[in-house]
C-alpha positions as CSV (number, residue, x, y, z in Angstrom):
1,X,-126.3,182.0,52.3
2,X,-124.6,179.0,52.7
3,X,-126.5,176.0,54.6
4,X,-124.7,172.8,55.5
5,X,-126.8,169.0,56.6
6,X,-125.4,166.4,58.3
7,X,-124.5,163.6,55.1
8,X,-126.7,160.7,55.0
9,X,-127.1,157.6,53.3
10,X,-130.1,156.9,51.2
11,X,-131.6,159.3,53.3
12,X,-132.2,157.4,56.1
13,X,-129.1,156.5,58.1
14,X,-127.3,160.0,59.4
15,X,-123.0,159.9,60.0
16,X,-121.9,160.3,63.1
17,X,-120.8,163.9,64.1
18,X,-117.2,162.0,64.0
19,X,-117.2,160.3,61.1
20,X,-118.0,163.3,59.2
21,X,-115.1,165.3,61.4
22,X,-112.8,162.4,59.8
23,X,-113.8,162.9,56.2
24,X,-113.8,166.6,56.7
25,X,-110.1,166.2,58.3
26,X,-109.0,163.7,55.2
27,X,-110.3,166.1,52.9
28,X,-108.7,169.2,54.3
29,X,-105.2,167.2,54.2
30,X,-105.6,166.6,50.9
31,X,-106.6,170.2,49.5
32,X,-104.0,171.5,52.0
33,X,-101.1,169.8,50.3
34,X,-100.7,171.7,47.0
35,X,-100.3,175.3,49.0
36,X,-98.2,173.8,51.8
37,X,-95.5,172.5,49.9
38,X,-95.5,175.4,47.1
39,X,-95.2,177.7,50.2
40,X,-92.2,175.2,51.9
41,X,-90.0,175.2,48.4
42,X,-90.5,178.5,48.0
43,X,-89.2,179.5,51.4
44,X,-86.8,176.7,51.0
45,X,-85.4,178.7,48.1
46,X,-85.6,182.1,49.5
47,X,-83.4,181.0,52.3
48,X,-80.8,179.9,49.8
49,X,-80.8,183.6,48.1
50,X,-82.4,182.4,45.0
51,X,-86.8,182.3,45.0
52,X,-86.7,182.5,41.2
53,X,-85.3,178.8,41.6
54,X,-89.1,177.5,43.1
55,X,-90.9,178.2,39.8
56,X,-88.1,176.4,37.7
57,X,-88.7,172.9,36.9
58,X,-86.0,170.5,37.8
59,X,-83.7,168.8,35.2
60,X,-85.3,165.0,36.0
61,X,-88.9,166.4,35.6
62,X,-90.6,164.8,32.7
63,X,-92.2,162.3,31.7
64,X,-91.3,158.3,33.1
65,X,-91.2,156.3,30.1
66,X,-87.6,156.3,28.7
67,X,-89.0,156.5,25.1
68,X,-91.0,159.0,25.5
69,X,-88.5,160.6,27.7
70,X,-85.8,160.7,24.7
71,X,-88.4,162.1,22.2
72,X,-88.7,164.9,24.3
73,X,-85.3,165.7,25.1
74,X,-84.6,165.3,21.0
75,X,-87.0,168.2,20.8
76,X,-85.6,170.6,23.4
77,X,-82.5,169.9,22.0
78,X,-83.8,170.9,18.8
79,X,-84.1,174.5,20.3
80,X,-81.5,174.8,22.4
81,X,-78.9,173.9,19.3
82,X,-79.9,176.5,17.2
83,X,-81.1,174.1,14.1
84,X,-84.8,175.1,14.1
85,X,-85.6,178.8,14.2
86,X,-88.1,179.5,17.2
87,X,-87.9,182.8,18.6
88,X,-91.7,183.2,20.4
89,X,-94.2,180.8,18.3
90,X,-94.1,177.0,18.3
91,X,-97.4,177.2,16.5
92,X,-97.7,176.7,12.6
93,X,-100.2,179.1,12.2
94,X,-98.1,181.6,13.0
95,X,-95.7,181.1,10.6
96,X,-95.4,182.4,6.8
97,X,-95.1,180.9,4.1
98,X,-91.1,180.3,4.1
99,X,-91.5,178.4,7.4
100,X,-90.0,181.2,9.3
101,X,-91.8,182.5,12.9
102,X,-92.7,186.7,12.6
């Protein structure tokens, strides 16, 4: 069973019933975001025929920095040109000896 007391500090000075509504309330908004928003883009998407679209990330996401940015894109263009064979496995364990994915 779950048991809830008012917060306190140091033991000694109780919160006010509305003080701890207030950090209840900022705490709520906070948790609350995540969901809301996932559930908005998703509808947002299934009104525009496509809900596949709200799990796809978008073409700017990534990271900020612009040289960290350009490594990144240097890889995915790495497997989106055909030079590196990757079919399931970007792990080098996984490969053979002859540096070719199973």
């Amino acid at each position: 069973m779950v048991t809830w007391e008012p917060h306190s500090y140091a033991g000694e000075l109780v919160y006010k019933p509305w003080a701890q509504g207030v950090g209840w309330f900022l705490a709520a908004v906070t948790v609350v975001q995540i969901p809301l928003w996932g559930f908005a883009i998703f509808i947002y998407h299934l009104f525009k025929g496509n809900p596949r679209r709200a799990f796809v990330p978008t073409s700017d996401w990534g990271p900020g920095d612009p040289e960290a940015r350009q490594k990144l894109l240097a890889i995915q263009g790495q497997f989106q040109n055909g030079s590196r064979i990757y079919w399931a496995y970007d792990n080098p364990v996984v490969m053979d000896y002859n540096g070719l994915t199973y």
